[in-house]
C-alpha positions as CSV (number, residue, x, y, z in Angstrom):
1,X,-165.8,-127.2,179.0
2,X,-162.6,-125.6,179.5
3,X,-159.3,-126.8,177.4
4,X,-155.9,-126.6,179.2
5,X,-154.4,-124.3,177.9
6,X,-150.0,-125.0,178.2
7,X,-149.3,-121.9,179.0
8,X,-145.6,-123.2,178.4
9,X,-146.1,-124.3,174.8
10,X,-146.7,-122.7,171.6
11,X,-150.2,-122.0,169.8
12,X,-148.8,-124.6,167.2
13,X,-147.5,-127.2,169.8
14,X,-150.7,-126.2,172.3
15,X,-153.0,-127.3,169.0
16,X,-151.2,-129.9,168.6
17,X,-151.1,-131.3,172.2
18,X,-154.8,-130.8,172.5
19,X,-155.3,-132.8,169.6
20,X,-153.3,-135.7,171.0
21,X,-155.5,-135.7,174.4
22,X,-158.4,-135.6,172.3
23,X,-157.3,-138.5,170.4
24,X,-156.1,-140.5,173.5
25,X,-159.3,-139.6,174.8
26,X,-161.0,-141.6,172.4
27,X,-159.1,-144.4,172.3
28,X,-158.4,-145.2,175.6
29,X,-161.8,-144.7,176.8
30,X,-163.1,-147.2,174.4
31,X,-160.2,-149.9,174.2
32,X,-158.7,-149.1,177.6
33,X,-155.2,-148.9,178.3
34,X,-154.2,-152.3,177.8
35,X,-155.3,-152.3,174.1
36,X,-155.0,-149.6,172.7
37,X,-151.2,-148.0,171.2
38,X,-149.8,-145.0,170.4
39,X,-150.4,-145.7,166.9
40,X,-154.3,-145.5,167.5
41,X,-153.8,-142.0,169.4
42,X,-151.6,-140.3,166.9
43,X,-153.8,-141.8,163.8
44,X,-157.2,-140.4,165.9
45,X,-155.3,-137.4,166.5
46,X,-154.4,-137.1,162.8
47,X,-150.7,-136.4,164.1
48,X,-147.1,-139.0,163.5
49,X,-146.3,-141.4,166.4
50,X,-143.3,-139.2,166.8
51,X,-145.0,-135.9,167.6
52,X,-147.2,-138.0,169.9
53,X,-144.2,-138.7,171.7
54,X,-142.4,-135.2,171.8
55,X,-145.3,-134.4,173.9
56,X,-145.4,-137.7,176.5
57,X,-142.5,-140.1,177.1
58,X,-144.6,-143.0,176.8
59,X,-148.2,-144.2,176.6
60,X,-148.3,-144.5,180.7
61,X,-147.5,-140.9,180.7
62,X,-150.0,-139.9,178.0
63,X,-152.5,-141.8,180.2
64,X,-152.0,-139.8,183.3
65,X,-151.7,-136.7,181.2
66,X,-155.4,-137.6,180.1
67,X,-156.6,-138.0,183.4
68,X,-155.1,-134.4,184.6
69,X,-156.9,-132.8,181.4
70,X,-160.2,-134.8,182.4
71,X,-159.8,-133.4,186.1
72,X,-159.0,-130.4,185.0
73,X,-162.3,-130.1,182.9
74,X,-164.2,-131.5,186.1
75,X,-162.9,-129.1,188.3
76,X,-163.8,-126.1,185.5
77,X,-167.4,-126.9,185.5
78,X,-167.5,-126.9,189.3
79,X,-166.2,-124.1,189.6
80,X,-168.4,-122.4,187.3
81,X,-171.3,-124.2,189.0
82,X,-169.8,-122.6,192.7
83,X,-170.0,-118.9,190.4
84,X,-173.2,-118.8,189.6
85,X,-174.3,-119.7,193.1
86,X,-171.7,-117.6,194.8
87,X,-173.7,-115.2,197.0
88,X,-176.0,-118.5,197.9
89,X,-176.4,-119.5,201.1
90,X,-174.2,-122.7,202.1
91,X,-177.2,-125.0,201.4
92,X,-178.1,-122.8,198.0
93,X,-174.5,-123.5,197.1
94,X,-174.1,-126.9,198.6
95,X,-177.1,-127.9,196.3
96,X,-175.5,-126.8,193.1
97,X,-172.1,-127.8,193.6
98,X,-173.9,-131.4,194.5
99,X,-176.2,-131.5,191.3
100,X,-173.2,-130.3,189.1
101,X,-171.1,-132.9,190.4
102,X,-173.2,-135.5,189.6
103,X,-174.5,-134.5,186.1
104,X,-170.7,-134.4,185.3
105,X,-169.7,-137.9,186.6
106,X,-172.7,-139.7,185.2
107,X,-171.7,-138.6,181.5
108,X,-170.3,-141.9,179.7
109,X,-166.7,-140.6,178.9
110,X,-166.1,-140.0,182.8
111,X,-167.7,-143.1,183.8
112,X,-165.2,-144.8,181.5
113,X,-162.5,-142.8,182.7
114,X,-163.0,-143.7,186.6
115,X,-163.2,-147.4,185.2
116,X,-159.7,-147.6,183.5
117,X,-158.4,-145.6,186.2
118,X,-159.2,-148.5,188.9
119,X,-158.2,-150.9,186.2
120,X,-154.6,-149.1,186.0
121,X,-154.0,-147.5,189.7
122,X,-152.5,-150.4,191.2
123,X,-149.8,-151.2,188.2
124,X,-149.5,-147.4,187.5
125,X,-149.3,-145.9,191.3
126,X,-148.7,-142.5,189.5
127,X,-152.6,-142.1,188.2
128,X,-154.6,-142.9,191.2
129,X,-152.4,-139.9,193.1
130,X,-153.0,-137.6,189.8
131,X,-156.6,-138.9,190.1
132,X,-157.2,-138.0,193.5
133,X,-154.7,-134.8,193.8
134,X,-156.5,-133.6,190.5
135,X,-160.0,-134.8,191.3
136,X,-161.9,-135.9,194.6
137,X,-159.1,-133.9,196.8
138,X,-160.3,-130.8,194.4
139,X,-163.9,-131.7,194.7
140,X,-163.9,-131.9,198.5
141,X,-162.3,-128.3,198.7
142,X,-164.8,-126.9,196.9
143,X,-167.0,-128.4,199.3
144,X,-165.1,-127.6,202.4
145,X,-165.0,-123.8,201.0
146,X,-168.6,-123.6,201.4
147,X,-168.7,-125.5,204.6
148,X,-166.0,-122.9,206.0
149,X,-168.9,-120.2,206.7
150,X,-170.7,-122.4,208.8
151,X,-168.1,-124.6,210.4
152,X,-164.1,-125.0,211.8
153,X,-161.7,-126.1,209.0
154,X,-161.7,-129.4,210.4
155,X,-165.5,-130.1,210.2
156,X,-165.8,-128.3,206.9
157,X,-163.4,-130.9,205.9
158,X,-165.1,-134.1,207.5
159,X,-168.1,-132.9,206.3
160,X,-167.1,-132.5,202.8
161,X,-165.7,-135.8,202.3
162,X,-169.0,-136.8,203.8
163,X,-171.0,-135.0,201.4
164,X,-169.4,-135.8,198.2
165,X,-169.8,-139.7,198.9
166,X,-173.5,-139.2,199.7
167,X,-174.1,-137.1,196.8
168,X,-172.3,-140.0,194.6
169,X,-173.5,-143.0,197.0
170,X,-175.1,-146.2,195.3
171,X,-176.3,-145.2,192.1
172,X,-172.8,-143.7,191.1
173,X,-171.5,-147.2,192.5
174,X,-174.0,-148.8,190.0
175,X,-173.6,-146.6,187.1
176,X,-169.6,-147.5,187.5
177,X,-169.8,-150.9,187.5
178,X,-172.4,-151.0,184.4
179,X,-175.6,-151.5,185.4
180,X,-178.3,-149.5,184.1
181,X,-179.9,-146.9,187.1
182,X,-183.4,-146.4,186.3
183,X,-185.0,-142.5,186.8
184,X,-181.2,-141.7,188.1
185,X,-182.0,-138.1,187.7
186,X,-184.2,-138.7,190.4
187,X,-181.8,-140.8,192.5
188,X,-179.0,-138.6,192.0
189,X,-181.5,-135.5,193.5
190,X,-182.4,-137.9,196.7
191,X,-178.9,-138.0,197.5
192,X,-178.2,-134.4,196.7
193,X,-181.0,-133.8,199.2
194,X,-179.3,-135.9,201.5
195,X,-175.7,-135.0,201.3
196,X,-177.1,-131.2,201.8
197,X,-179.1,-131.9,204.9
198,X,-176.2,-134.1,206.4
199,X,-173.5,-131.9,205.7
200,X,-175.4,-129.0,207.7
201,X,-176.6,-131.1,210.2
């Protein structure tokens, strides 16, 4: 996947900054927020607490800064997904942006990420908007683009919204909470199917 790449930063302080999301990457996704420090992040990122701070102001901003990388990686592999199916048909491309979309959210580390981001979004109002700005508002547009050649902008967007939830529906609800989804490959493609064939209805 891609890595951000802070444009505004130097190759040095860009290394560096990578380092520390990779580290709060792992911490936080397997201690959560409330548990783990900035001392675990800097020691996984094999930086001082201090550069760890330079970079974010405080462990609720290194938090939302991982959830903007995470997006940001989501939205990367989508839209790779949307170029290889580019001069698809709507369902052709509705199909592979669906089947990307949920081989991506299914992987443990994003399943653990949408977890501590419920846990947080209430105390911390500032992830759920960088959450949805940066993730399901992105996800729906690529959806909507699609949609456009067939449909208004208004339907395109009703029916995008539409079509990410039933490509996600119960066995992403499931998979969240923890229980174990047997053959979800096969789920997941039953609600591709679906969302397709609704969202062109």
């Amino acid at each position: 996947m891609n890595t951000p790449s802070f444009p505004d930063l130097s190759p040095l302080q860009r290394r560096k900054r990578s380092a520390i999301l990779d580290g709060a990457k792992a911490v936080f996704l397997s201690q959560g927020f409330g548990l783990a420090t900035m001392d675990d992040v800097a020691a996984a990122a094999g930086v001082g607490k201090q550069t760890v701070y330079r970079h974010f102001k405080s462990k609720e901003a290194l938090f939302v800064g991982l959830v903007s990388s995470m997006c940001a990686q989501v939205g990367g592999f989508l839209a790779g997904a949307q170029d290889e199916q580019s001069d698809g048909s709507p369902e052709v491309e509705l199909r592979a942006l669906g089947g990307a979309l949920a081989q991506i959210l299914i992987e443990p580390d994003y399943l653990r990420l949408y977890r501590a981001v419920v846990a947080e979004a209430e105390r911390l109002p500032e992830l759920g908007q960088v959450f949805y700005e940066n993730g399901a508002k992105v996800v729906r547009a690529f959806a909507a683009k699609i949609l456009r050649e067939r449909f208004d902008e208004s339907t395109a967007a009703l029916r995008a919204a539409t079509f990410v939830q039933l490509v996600l529906g119960d066995a992403y609800l499931e998979l969240s909470i923890g229980f174990t989804v047997p053959d979800a490959e096969a789920r997941f493609a039953l609600q591709v199917d679906e969302a397709v064939a609704a969202a062109l209805r």
